[in-house]
ZAMARGU-4260 file (C-alpha; in steps of 0.2 Angstrom, whole numbers, plus 5000, padded with zeros to 4 digits):
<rodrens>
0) 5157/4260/5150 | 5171/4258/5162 | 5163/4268/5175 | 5145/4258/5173 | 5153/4243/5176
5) 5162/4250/5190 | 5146/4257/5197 | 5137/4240/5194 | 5151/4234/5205 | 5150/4244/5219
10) 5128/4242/5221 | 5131/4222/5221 | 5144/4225/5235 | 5133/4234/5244 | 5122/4223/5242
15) 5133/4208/5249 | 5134/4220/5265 | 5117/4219/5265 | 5116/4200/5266 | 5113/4195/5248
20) 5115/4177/5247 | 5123/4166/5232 | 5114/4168/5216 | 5106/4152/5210 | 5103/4160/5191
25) 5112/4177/5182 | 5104/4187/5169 | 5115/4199/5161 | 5104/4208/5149 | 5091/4222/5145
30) 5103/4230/5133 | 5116/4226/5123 | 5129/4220/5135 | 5141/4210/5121 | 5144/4230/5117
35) 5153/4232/5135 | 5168/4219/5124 | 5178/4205/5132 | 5187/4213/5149 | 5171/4223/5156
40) 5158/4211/5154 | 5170/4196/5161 | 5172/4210/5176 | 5152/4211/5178 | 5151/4194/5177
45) 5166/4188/5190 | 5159/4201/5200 | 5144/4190/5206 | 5145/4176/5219 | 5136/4160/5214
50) 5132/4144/5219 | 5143/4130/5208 | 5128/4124/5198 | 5124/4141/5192 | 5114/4145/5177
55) 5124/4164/5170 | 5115/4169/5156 | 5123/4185/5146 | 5113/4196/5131 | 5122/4195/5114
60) 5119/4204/5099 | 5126/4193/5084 | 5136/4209/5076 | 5146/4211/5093 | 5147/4192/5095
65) 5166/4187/5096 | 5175/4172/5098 | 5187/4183/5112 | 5172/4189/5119 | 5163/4171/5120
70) 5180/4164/5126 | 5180/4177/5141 | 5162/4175/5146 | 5165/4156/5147 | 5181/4158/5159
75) 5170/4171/5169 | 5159/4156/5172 | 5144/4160/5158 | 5134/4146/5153 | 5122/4150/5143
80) 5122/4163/5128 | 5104/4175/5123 | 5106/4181/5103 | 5095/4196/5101 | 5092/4188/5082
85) 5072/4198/5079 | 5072/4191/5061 | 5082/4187/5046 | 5076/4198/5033 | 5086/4213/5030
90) 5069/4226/5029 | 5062/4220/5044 | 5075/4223/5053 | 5079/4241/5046 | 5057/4242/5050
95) 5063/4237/5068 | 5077/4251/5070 | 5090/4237/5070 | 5105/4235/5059 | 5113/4217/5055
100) 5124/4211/5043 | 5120/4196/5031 | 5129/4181/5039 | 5131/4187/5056 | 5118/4176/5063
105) 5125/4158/5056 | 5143/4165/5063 | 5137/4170/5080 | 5128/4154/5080 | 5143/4144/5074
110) 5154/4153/5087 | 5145/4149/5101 | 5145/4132/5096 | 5164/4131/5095 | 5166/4140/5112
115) 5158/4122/5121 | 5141/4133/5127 | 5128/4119/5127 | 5115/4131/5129 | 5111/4146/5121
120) 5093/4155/5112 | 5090/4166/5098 | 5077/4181/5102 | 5062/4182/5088 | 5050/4199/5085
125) 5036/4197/5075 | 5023/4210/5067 | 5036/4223/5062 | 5033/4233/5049 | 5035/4227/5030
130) 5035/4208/5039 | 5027/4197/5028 | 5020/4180/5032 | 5031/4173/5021 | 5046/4180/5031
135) 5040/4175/5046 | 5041/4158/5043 | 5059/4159/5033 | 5067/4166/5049 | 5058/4152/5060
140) 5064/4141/5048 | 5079/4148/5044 | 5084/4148/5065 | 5077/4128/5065 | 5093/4127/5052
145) 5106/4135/5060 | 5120/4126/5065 | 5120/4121/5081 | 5101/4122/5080 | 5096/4133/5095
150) 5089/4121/5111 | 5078/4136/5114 | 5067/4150/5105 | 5058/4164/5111 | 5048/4173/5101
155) 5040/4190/5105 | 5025/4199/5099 | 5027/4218/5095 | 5022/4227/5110 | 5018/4247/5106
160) 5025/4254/5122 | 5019/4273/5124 | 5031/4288/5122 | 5041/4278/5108 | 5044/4282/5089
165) 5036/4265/5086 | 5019/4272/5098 | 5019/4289/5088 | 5021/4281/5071 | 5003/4274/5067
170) 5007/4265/5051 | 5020/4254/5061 | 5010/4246/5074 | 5005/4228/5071 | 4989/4219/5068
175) 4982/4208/5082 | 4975/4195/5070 | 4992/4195/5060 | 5002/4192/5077 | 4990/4178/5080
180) 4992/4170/5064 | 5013/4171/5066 | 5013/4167/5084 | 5001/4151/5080 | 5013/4147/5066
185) 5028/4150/5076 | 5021/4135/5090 | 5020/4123/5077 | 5035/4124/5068 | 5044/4123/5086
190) 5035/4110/5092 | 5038/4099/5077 | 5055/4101/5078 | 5055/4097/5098 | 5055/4113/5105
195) 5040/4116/5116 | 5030/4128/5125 | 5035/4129/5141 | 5030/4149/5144 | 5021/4158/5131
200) 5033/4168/5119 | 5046/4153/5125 | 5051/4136/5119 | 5064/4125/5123 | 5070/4107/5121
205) 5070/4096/5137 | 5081/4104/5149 | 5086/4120/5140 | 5071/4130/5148 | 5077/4147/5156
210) 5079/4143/5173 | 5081/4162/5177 | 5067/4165/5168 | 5055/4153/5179 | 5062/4159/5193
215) 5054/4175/5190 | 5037/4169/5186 | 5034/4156/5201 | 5038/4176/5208 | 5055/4169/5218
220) 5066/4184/5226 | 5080/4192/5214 | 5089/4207/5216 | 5093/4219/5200 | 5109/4228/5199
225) 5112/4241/5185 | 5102/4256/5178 | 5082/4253/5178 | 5085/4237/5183 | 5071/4229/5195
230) 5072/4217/5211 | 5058/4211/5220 | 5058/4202/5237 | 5044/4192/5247 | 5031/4204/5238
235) 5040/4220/5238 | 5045/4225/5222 | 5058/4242/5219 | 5068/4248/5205 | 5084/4259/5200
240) 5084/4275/5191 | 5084/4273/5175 | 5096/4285/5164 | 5114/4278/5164 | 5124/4294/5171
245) 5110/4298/5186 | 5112/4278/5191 | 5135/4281/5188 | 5133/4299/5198 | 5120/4291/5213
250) 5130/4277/5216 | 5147/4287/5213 | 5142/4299/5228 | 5138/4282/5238 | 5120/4285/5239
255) 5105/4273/5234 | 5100/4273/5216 | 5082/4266/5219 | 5070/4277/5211 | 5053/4269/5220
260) 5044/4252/5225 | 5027/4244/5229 | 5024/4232/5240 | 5011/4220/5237 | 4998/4213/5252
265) 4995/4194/5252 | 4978/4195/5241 | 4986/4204/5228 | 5002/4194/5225 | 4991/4178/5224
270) 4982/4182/5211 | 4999/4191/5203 | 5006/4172/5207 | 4992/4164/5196 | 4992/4176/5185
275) 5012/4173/5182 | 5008/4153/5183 | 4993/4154/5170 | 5006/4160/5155 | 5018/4144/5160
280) 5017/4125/5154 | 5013/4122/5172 | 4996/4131/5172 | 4986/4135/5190 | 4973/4123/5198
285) 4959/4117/5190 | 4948/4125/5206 | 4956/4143/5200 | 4948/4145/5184 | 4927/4142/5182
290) 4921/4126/5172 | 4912/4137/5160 | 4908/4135/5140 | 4918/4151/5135 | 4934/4144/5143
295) 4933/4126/5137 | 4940/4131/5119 | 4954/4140/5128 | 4960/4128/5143 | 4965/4110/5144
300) 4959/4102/5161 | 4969/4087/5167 | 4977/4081/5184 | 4968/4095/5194 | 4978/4108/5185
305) 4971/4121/5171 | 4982/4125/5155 | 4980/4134/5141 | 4978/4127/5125 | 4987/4136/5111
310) 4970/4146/5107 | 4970/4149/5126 | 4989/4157/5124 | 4981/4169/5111 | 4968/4176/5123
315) 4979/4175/5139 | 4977/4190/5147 | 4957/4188/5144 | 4957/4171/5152 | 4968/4180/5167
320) 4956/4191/5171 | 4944/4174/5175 | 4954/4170/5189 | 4948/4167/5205 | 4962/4168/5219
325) 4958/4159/5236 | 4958/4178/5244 | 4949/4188/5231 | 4956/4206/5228 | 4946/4221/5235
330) 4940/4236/5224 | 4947/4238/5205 | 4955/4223/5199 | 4973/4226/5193 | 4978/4222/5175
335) 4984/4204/5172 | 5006/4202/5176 | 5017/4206/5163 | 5032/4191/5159 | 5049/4199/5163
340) 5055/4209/5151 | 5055/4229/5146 | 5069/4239/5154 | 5076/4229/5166 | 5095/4239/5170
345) 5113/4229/5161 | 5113/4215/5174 | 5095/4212/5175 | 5094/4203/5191 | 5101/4189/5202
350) 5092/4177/5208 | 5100/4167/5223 | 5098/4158/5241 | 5100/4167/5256 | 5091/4182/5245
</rodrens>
């Protein structure tokens, strides 16, 4: 672990050589970084130059969540806390892979309280296997009563990624029409108890929204550091290898550890930028979307600006592939943007001026 941070060290001060600017947001995630303990995640974190009004956000798994370890990330400058919760029942979690202890959600939660962090989320999964409806809504509800009460919620459909033991295990893989049903759920418990939508799978109180998070779907420049971690940069988009010793040996030996990159032409990352902007709160103009019977259902029109209604949110990537860019796209359209997430390297990226 020692030498990953070290090697996380040495790309972001390569990076600074290269002109990387002060980061406005940090992300510390795609993994379990609360496993790193107190002294090497405050390194990874001290390590990054920011502006005062920073937003650092680091990944915590309640299991490994510490009162040392919260103490350090808040003199290392951490604001805002992610707990990877996925549910409060015992068997889906187990049907999940994960291990959690009873009671280390509500002391997580109270620790992070105690620490003075404002700010914080608790991570949800729904459609594992063995979930039940009636699960579903106890851990919702169960979250809503934590104390504090999380100012923000995001909660993830399933996703079947191929090559896992989750794509070849057939009697695992969630229902579409179940994950509607828990996802519409979901949207109205939070939003009665004043967390709203402001991105599809996320929902926040006023002012507790991700700025991170937003950055990267109004498509802003960040720079990844870290094993599989991606950075993109005025339409150009690259990632790091992704096993841990290859990323530690590259960088050891002073070479690059990108492992490849696209770059995106105007046409394309215009209708990547709607795309992006259709999933948010914010939706895209009114003119980017046709006035059409089969979309009316789906999408609130108001103040020139099209937004989807919580049906819409259901059938997003459908209604995505309606849009009409000003520059339309030649040849096969691609599929419709993912939201960040998937593997994204330790310190997911750093999103700053001057990028």
């Amino acid at each position: 672990m020692e030498r990953y941070v070290d090697a996380c060290g040495a790309e972001l001060a390569r990076a600074y050589e290269d002109g990387l600017g002060d980061a406005t947001t940090v992300f510390v995630g795609g993994g379990t970084p609360s496993r790193l303990g107190p002294d090497l995640l405050a390194r990874l974190v001290a390590g990054v130059r920011r502006v005062p009004s920073a937003e650092v956000t680091v990944e915590c798994n309640p299991e490994s969540t510490t009162a040392d370890l919260l103490a350090a990330l808040r003199e290392a400058g951490v604001t805002r806390i992610s707990l990877g919760v996925q549910s409060l029942k015992g068997h889906v979690l187990a049907g999940l892979g994960r291990a959690q202890e009873p009671g280390s959600v509500e002391r997580a939660v109270a620790l992070v309280g105690a620490a003075g962090f404002t700010s914080f989320s608790v991570d949800l999964v729904y459609g594992g296997a063995g979930e039940t409806d009636r699960d579903w809504i106890d851990t919702v509800e169960g979250v809503l009563a934590l104390d504090p009460p999380p100012p923000h919620v995001s909660a993830y459909a399933l996703t079947v990624e191929p090559g896992t033991p989750l794509a070849r295990d057939a009697s695992r893989h969630p229902d579409d029409d179940t994950q509607a049903d828990r996802y519409l759920a979901v949207d109205e418990r939070l939003a009665a108890a004043g967390l709203d939508w402001y991105e599809i799978s996320n929902f926040a109180r006023l002012g507790h929204e991700c700025r991170h998070n937003l950055a990267c779907w109004r498509q802003a420049d960040y720079r990844g550091i870290g094993c599989a971690a991606h950075s993109h940069r005025a339409g150009r988009r690259s990632w790091n290898v992704r096993s841990v010793d290859r990323y530690v040996d590259v960088v050891e030996r002073g070479a690059s550890p990108l492992a490849g990159e696209e770059v995106l032409d105007a046409r394309r990352r215009e209708l990547e930028r709607l795309e992006l902007s259709l999933r948010t709160r914010g939706g895209v103009p009114a003119a980017s979307l046709p006035d059409d019977p089969e979309l009316r259902p789906l999408v609130a029109r108001g103040g020139g600006r099209a937004v989807l209604t919580a049906r819409g949110r259901l059938l997003a990537n459908e209604v995505a592939m309606r849009l009409r860019p000003d520059a339309e796209l030649d040849g096969e359209r691609p599929a419709p943007a993912a939201a960040p997430g998937g593997p994204a390297g330790l310190l997911r990226s750093v999103a700053g001026s001057g990028r």
